[in-house]
N, C-alpha and C positions, 0 to 999 in steps of 0.2 A: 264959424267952426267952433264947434265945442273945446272946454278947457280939456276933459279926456283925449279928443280926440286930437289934438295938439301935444296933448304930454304923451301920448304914444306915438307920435312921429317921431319925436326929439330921444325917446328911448330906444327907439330903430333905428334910426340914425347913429347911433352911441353903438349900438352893438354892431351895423356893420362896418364901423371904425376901428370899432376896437377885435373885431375878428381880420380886416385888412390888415392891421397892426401886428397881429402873433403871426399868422402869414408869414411877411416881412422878417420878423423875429426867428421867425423856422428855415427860410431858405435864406435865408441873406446874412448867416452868422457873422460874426466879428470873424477877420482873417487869421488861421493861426499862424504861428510863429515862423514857420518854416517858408509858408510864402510869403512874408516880406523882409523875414531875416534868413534865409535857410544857411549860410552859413554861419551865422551863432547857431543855429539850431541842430544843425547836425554837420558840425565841423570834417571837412573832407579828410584828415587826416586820421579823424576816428570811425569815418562813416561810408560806406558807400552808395550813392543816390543815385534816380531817376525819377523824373517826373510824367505824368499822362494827363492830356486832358480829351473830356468825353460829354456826351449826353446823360449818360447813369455811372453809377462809382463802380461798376463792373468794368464798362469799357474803361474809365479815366484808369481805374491799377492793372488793367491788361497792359496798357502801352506805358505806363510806369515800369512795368516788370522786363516789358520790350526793350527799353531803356535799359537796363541791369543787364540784361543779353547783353548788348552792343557791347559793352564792358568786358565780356568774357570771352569775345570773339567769336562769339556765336548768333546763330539768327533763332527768331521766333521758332520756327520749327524744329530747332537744331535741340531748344531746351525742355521742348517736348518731348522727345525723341530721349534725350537721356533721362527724363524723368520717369517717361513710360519703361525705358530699360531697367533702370532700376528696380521700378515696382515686378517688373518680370525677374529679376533678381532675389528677389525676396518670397514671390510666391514660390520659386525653387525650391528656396531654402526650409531646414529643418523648423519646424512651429515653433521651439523655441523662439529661435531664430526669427523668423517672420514677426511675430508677437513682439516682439521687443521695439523691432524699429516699424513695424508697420502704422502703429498706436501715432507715430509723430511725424507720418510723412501722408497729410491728406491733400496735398497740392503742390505744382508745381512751385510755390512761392513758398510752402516747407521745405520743401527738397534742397533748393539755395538756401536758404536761414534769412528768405528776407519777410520783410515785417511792411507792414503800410503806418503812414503818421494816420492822423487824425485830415477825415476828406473834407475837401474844402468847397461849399457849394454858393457862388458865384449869385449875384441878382440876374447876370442875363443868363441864367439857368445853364451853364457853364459848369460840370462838375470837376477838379480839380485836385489828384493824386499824389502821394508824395510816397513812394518803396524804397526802401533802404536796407543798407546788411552792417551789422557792427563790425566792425573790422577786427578789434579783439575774440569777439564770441564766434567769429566765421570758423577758427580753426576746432571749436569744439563739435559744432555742425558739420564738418566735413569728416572729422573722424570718426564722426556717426557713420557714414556714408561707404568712407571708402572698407570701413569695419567690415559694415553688413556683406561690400563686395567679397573682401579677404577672406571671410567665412564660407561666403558660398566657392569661391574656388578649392578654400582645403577639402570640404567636404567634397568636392565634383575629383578632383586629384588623389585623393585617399582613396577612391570605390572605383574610380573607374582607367587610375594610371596604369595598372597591372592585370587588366581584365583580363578575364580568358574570355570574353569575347568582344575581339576591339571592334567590329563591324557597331556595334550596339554602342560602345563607348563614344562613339564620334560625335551624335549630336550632343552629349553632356557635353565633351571636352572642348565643343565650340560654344557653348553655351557659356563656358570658365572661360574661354577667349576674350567673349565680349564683356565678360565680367569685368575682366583683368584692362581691359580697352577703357571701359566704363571709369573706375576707380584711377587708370592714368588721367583721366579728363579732370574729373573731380581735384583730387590734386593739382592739377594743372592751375583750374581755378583760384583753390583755397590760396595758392602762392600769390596768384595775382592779386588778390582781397587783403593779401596779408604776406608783402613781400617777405619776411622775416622767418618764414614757415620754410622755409625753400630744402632747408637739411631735416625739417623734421617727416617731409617727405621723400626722400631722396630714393627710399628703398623701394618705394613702390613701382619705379622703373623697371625693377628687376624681375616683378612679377608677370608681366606680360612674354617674356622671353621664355620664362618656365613654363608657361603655359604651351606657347608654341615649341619647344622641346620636346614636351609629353605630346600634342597633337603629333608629330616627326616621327617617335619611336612608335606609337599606336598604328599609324600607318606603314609602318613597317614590319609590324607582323600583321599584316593582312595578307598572308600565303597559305596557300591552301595545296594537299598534296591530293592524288586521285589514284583509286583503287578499285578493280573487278575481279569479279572471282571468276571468272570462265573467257583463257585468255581470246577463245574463238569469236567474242564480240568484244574482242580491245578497239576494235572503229568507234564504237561507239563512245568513245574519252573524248575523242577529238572535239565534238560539238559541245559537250559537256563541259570538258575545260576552257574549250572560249567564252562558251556565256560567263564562267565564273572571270575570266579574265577580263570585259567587259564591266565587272561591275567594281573593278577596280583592284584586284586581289590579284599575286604574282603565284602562279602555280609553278609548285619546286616537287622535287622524286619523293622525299618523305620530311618527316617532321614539320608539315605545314600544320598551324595554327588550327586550320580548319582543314577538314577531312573530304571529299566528292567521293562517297561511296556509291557504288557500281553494282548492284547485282544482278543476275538474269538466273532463273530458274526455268531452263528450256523443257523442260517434262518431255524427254527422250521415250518413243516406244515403239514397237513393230508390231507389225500386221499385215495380212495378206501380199506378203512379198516388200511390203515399202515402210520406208524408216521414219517415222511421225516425230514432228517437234511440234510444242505448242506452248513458246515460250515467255513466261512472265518475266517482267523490267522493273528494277525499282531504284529511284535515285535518292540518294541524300545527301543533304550538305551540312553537315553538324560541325558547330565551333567544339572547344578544345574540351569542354567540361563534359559533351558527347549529345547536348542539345541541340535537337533538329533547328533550324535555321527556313528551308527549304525542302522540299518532298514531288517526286514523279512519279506515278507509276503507270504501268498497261498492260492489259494481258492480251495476247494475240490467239485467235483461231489455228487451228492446226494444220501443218504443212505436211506434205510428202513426197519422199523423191525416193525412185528404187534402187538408188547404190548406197548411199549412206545419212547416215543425221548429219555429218556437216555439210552437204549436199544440200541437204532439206531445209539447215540452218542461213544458209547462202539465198535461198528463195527467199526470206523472210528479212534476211538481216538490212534491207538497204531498205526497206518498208520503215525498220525500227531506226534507222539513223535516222533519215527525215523527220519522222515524230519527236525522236530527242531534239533537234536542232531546230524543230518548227516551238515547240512548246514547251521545253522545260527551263531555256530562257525566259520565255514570261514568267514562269512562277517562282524564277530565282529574283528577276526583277522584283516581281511584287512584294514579297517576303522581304527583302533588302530596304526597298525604297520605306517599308513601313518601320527599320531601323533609323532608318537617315534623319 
């Protein structure tokens, strides 16, 4: 064997040694701190911890953070669920508003204020997570939180406590419900993170109650009163005011919120001995500010009878009950439901 060809074994050799070696040196780091002292490292009484271990440092800080759940009395889904409520909180809310807290909340593991140590990767390829929440800094993170909720409730409470039209108010004010639902949890939390917080949230109790107050009195002016101008088809109210009754509204004599106007335009005329009706129907259901809500109408062909128009009205009128009470419930429905 040649002297070259010997000194280029032994330089091969070298190099795939010393590339097995950085290998080594990349996955098999020195252990940090926290796994083999984690309490020096992140003392429980300042800290709060969970550990995961995984295949990739995705899985190992998902069940790290699963861990932090456990803690809060909640499961894996549960802290999704408030996270994504949140985020739907926020997009509610005014851009200011949004803008401000959206900037610091890109994950569920923002949302809590917890933090990941430094991941720890194993020679049996073992990756291994450490999540934590400082227990000091938990209460400034939470009053981020429960903020953004308080905001979105005054504003949902300010525009839509006194609406003139509470049909329409309901899904915000349930919206502020869960708001108000939301920011009790969070507090709930921040207390557990940080028994010592306990009076600094105390008031936040008090807002979930408000909330359901305003939801109580909103539903209580959902009445609605009902009106025709030609007392000759007053039948016609009956199927009318039940659909409205149906979709949840108390119908009273006057003064309701929302108005079920009535009118028929019979176009009364004579001819060759017989008394002609051929009468037009038009319903409406407008909240209090006098916007349509719902809308029916029909025009009917013309009727005859040789003793009088309400004779001829009578042919006609049991035709036009059925069609009020076949279909202008659906389009009360439909109109409504695209409130809700």
């Amino acid at each position: 064997m040649s002297y070259h060809t010997s000194r280029g074994m032994k330089l091969g050799v070298r190099f795939v040694f010393l590339f097995v070696f950085c290998i080594h040196i990349v996955f098999a780091q020195e252990a940090p701190r926290w796994v083999t002292r984690q309490a020096v490292a992140y003392p429980p009484d300042q800290y709060l911890t969970g550990t995961g271990e995984g295949r990739s440092e995705e899985e190992a800080r998902t069940r790290a953070l699963a861990q932090i759940s456990r803690f809060f009395q909640t499961t894996v889904d549960d802290t999704q669920a408030l996270f994504y409520s949140y985020r739907q909180t926020l997009s509610g809310s005014d851009e200011r508003t949004a803008a401000s807290q959206q900037s610091v909340v890109t994950s569920e593991a923002d949302f809590f204020g917890v933090r990941f140590a430094e991941t720890y990767f194993e020679k049996s390829s073992v990756v291994r997570a450490l999540a934590y929440i400082n227990r000091s800094e938990a209460l400034e993170v939470y009053d981020l939180r429960t903020a953004a909720c308080l905001t979105r409730i005054n504003e949902i409470l300010k525009r839509y406590e006194s609406s003139p039209h509470p049909m329409a108010a309901i899904p915000r004010l349930q919206e502020a419900r869960e708001s108000a639902a939301l920011a009790e949890k969070l507090a709930g939390i921040a207390v557990l993170i940080n028994p010592g917080a306990s009076d600094h949230y105390r008031g936040i109790t008090a807002v979930l109650p408000r909330v359901d107050s305003a939801i109580d009195a909103n539903k209580a002016r959902l009445t609605a009163s009902v009106s025709i101008n030609d007392e000759r088809f007053r039948s016609l109210t009956h199927g009318a005011a039940e659909a409205v009754k149906n979709e949840g509204f108390a119908v009273i004599g006057n003064g309701g919120v929302y108005t079920l106007e009535i009118t028929v335009i019979p176009n009364e005329s004579k001819a060759s001995n017989n008394f002609i009706v051929q009468p037009e129907v038009a319903i409406v259901f407008k909240a209090q500010d006098g916007s349509p809500v719902a809308s029916w109408r029909k025009a009917y062909a013309a009727v005859r009878h040789p003793h009088s128009a309400d004779d001829a009205i009578g042919r006609v009128l049991r035709t036009i009950e059925q069609n009020v009470n076949a279909e202008f419930p659906l389009e009360l429905h439909k109109a409504i439901g695209g409130l809700r």
